[in-house]
Steps between C-alpha positions, in 0.01 A plus 500: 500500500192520743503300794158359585362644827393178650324740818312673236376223261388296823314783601297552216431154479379516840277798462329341167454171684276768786343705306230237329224643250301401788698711759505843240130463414410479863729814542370699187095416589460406833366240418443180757308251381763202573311297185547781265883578623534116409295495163734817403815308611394190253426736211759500193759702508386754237159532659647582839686731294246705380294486842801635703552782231099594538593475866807712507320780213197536804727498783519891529157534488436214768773677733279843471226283627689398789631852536131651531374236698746585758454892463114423582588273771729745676234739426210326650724437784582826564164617481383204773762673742391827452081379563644273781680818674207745431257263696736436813561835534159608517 
């Protein structure tokens, strides 16, 4: 006979009771519009359903987003320290 893992089961519970539709949509999109986080968290449960699985299907291609926007940044950087050196040292 299984025991129940009390540790376990209140940890789960926990974790659902965190992560709100709210809290994963922000996470998937970015987005933070407080009155659409809100309108999202009121929705029925099957709607928020489908939103969060749009969400989580577009999620790799928002995190390549990210990924190049910070390969440009670093880039741009890189190049303003290079300008920045060549015109001190002249």
């Amino acid at each position: 006979m299984n025991r129940p893992n009390r540790v376990r089961d209140r940890f789960i519970s926990d974790l659902y009771k965190w992560l709100t539709p709210e809290l994963l949509y922000h996470c998937f999109t970015g987005e933070n519009d407080p009155e659409e986080l809100e309108r999202i968290g009121k929705l029925d449960h099957a709607l928020q359903a489908s939103l969060l699985e749009k969400a989580e299907h577009l999620w790799p291609e928002r995190l390549q987003k990210i990924a190049d926007a910070r390969r440009k940044e670093k880039r741009e950087s890189k190049e303003a320290v290079q300008q920045f050196v060549l015109k001190t040292s002249k």
